[in-house]
C-alpha positions, 0 to 999 in steps of 0.5 A, spaced: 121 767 313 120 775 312 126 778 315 122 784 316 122 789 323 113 789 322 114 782 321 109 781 327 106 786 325 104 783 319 102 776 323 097 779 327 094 783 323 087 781 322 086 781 315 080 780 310 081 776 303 077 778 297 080 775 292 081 768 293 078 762 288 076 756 292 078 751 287 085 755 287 086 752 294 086 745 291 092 742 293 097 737 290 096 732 295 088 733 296 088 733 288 091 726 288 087 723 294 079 725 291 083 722 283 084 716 287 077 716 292 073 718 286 076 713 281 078 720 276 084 717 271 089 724 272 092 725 265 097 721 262 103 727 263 109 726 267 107 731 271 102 727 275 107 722 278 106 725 284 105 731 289 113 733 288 113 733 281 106 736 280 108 742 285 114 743 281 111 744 275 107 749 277 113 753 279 113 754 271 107 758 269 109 761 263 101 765 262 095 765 264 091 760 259 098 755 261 096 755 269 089 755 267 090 748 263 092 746 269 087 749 274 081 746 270 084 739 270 085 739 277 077 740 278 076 734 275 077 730 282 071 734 285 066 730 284 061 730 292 059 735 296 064 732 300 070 734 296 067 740 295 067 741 303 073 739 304 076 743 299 073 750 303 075 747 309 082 745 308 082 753 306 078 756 312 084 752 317 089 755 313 086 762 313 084 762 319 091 760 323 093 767 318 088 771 322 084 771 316 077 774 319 073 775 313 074 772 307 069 773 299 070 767 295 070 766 289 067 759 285 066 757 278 059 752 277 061 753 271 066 748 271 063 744 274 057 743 271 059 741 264 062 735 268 056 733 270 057 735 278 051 740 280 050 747 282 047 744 288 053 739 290 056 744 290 053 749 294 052 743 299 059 743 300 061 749 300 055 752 305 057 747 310 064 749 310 061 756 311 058 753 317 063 750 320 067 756 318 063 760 322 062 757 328 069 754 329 073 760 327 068 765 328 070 767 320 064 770 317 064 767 309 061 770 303 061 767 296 061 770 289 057 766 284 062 767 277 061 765 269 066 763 265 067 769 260 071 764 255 064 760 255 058 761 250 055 767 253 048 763 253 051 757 257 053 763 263 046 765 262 043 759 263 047 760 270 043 766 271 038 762 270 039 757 275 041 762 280 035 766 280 031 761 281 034 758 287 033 765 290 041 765 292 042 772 289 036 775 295 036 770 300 043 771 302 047 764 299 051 769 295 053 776 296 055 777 290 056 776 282 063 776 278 067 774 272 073 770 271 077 766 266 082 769 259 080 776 259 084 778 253 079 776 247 072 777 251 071 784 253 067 787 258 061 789 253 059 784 251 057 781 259 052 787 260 046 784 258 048 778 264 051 784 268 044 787 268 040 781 269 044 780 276 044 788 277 036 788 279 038 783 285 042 788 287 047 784 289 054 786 289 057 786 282 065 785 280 069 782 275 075 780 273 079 786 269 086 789 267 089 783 270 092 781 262 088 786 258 089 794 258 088 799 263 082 801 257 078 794 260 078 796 268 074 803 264 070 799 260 068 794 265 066 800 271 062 803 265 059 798 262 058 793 268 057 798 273 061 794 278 063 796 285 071 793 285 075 791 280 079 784 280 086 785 279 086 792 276 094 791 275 093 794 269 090 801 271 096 803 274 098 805 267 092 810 265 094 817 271 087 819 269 084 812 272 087 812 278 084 819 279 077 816 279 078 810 282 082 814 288 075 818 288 071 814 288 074 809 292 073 803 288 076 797 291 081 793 287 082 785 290 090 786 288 094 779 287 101 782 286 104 775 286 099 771 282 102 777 276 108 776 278 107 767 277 103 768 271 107 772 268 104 779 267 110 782 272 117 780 270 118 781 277 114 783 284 119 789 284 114 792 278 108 791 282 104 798 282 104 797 290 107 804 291 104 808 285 097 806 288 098 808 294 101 813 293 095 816 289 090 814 294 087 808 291 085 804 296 087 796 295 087 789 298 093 784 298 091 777 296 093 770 294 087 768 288 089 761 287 095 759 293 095 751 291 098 753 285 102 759 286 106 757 292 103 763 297 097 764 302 095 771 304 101 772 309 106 769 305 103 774 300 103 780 305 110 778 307 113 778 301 110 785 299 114 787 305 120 785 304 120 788 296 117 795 298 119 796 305 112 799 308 112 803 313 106 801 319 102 807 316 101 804 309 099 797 312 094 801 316 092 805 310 091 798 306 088 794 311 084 799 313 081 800 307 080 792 305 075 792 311 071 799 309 070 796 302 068 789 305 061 786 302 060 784 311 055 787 315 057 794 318 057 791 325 063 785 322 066 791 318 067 794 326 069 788 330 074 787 325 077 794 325 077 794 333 082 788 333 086 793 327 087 798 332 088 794 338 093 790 334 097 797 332 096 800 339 100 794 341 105 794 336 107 801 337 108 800 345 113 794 343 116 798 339 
């Protein structure tokens, strides 16, 4: 538990989670269940023997491609629209018992379809999580359609495809477009063209970048892709030039400190750039990205950045704040939001 003086600060909050992958909430429990409803043989490794030994491997990820071995495998399981529902709806329980108010949700149909489970079913679940979501928590859901950079470009248009003919880039299903998966070897360049296509939708647009790669690919992707926020963006701490830009043009980056401290990409959470974005003015928010497998939700994430970099109430409110502002929801949604924050310092600082 955070030993910190605003650690009922950090409780209160209202937060919003933009960085979040639905199928990185499947935990080992509900893994094992869908394997054995669904009748999927999980692989002959000992660390499948149970949800304990499963856990604890995941407690060694030594890259992203070897926790994405283990990602892409536990998607197996996920068959029905039924699986997919409750895969959401255990994460909105969990989110909202954070006081996660509005949460932008990445899925990966691609992963799904080369198994043979349809875009639809996947919809179908997903949407309907969305609803009881909203109507029970009163949390406003928005879900980010991603391709698969590693896979054929031609497979990630036929995505496209699929999408624009459904109408869920106008009609309201999807809020918006992004790109995930091993970055190093595929850079932004060579996604324009699908960047282009889903750009004339006016959907909002982002990817994945400078999470392994360098500070070059978060430039790369802003000027080629032309997207709103960066996804990660841990590497733009490296490049004082690019800082600049994105503090002034107050691009959003979806900052996962913890996730590059499990996957490797920081030895340790000290070395998180928390206090270099923020002392440049880049407006960020804190996220849990693929908590099933990392061992942190959002507020085990905010807490632990807590305890690491001892922010003071001011950081918090310039975080939180900043989250709301860049936030993909209706301007009346981005205003209940920030009522609830002013409420919950003014609060705050009349206890203290």
């Amino acid at each position: 538990m955070c030993q910190s003086k605003l650690h009922n600060l950090l409780t209160a909050i209202p937060k919003v989670e933009q960085h979040l992958h639905i199928e990185g909430t499947l935990e080992p429990a509900l893994l094992f269940s869908l394997a054995s409803k669904n009748n999927i043989p999980l692989p002959p490794d000992p660390v499948y023997t149970s949800s304990e030994t499963l856990v604890a491997r995941y407690q060694r990820f030594t890259s992203l491609d070897d926790f994405l071995h283990y990602y892409y495998l536990g998607m197996s399981v996920l068959i029905t629209a039924q699986d997919f529902e409750t895969l959401a709806w255990e994460y909105f329980t969990k989110a909202a018992s954070q006081k996660v108010r509005h949460a932008e949700v990445f899925f990966d149909p691609q992963a799904h379809t080369c198994r043979g489970v349809s875009y639809d079913t996947v919809m179908e679940g997903l949407l309907a999580a969305k609803q009881r979501a909203q109507k029970e928590f009163n949390m406003t859901v928005e879900y980010i359609v991603c391709i698969l950079r590693h896979l054929p470009i031609s497979d990630s248009h036929a995505l496209v495809d699929t999408v624009l003919s459904k109408g869920h880039f106008t009609d309201g299903t999807l809020i918006g477009f992004g790109m995930v998966s091993s970055e190093k070897n595929f850079p932004p360049h060579l996604f324009r063209d699908i960047y282009t296509r889903v750009a004339a939708t006016g959907t909002h647009l982002t990817t994945h970048a400078g999470e392994e790669a360098g500070p070059g690919f978060v430039t790369e992707a802003l000027s080629q892709l032309n997207v709103e926020r960066i996804d990660h963006g841990l590497a733009s701490a490296q490049d004082p030039d690019l800082l600049n830009h994105l503090a002034t043009s107050k691009t959003l980056l979806t900052f996962c400190p913890w996730s590059n401290v499990v996957l490797c990409n920081l030895p340790k959470l000290e070395d998180a750039p928390v206090k270099k974005f923020l002392e440049a003015g880049v407006r960020f928010s804190l996220n849990s990205d693929d908590p099933a497998y990392f061992g942190a939700y959002i507020q085990d994430v905010y807490c632990r950045v807590q305890e690491t970099f001892h922010l003071t109430v001011q950081d918090w409110d310039w975080i939180v704040r900043g989250a709301v502002a860049g936030s993909w929801c209706s301007s009346e949604r981005k205003d209940e939001i920030t009522r609830e924050l002013d409420s919950v310092l003014a609060a705050f600082a009349a206890e203290t």
